[in-house]
Every structure is written in C-alpha cells, then in structure tokens.
C-alpha positions in Angstrom: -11.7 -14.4 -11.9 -8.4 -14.4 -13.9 -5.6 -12.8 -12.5 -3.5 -10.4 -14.8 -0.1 -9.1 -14.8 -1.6 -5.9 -15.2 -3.5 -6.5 -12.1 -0.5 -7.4 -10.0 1.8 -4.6 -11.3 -1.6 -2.2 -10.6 -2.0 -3.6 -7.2 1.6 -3.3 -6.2 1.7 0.2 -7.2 -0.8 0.9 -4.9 0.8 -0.7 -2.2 3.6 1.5 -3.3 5.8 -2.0 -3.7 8.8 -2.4 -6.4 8.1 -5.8 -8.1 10.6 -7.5 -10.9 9.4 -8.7 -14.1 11.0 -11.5 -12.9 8.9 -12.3 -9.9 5.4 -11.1 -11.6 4.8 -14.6 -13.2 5.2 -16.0 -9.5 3.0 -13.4 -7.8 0.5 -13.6 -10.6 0.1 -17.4 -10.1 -0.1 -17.0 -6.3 -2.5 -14.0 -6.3 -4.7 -16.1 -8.6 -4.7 -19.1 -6.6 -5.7 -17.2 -3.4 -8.5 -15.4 -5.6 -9.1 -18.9 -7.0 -9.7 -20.4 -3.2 -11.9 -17.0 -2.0 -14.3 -17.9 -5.1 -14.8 -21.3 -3.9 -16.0 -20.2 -0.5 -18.8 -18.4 -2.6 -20.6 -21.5 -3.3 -21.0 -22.8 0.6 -24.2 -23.2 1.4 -25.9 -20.3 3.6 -28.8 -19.8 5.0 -29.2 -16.4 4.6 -27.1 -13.5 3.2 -25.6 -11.0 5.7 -25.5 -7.8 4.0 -21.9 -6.4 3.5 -20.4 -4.3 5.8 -19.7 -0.9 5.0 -17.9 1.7 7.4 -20.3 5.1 7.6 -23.1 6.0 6.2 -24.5 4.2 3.5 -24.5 7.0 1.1 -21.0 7.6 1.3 -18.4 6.4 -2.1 -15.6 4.7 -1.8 -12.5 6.8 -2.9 -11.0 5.9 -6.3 -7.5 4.3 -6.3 -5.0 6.5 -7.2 -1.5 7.2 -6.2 -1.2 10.5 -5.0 1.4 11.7 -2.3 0.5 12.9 0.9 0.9 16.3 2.1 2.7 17.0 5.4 0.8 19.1 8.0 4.1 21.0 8.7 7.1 21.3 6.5 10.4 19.2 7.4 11.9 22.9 7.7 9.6 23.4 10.9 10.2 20.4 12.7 14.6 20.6 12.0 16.4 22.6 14.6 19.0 22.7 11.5 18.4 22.2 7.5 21.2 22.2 4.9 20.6 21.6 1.2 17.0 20.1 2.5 18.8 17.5 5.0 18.5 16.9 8.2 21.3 18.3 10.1 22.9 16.5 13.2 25.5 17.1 15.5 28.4 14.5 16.0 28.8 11.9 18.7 31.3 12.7 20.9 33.3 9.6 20.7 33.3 10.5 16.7 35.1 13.5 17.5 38.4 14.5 16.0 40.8 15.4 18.7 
C-alpha cells in the first residue's frame, strides 16, 4: 500500500495535528515505510489465523471518521465562579499586588 499526501494530511486532521507542507514529504515517506514494514509481517508463516479482535458485539459498526467537536456536559459559565467576555476570571496573587 502506497502512502499519499492526502492520506497523511487526512490522518493528521484526525489527530487534530497542524502539519507544514514542508514536513509532509518527510512524514509521507516515514508513514509509508512503517506501512511498508507492517505488510511484510503479512507474509510470515502461520499456522492458523486468529480471528481479529473486535471490542463488543460482533454486530456493532465502527464509527466513520469525521471531525466533529465535542460537546461539554456543562457549560464553562457553570463551572467559573467569574466569566468576563467568555474568559476565565481570576483574582491576583498577592505578591502582584499594587500597593
């Protein structure tokens, strides 16, 4: 299996990761080498094929990959003792304070 850029850059926005065009030719070649080496261990001998595992019932699908953000159970609003302009609010230090 080839590699793409297409697959790195879709793979790293699914990790949620910022990658340069300038590092994608690296990452592609690595990420194909690694794929490269996990393909070879296909053709070791065996004497039998486990079956692969799979969390849950069998009948259960595998969720699509898609980015989507994550709702919070309970706003940022209810957790804050203080909120201004939808930051965090924080008293001072004492040693910061002006005298």
């Amino acid at each position: 299996m080839k590699i793409s850029r297409e697959d790195v850059r879709h793979v790293a926005r699914l990790a949620e990761l910022a990658v340069d065009d300038a590092e994608l030719d690296t990452l592609t070649g690595q990420l194909d080498r690694i794929v490269g080496y996990v393909a070879q261990l296909e053709a070791l001998p065996s004497e039998a094929a486990a079956a692969p595992f799979h969390p849950g019932p069998a009948g259960v699908r595998l969720r699509p990959d898609v980015v989507a953000p994550v709702p919070l159970a309970h706003g940022p609003e209810q957790m804050a003792p203080e909120m201004r302009d939808g930051l965090f609010v924080v008293p001072r230090l004492g040693a910061q304070e002006e005298a």
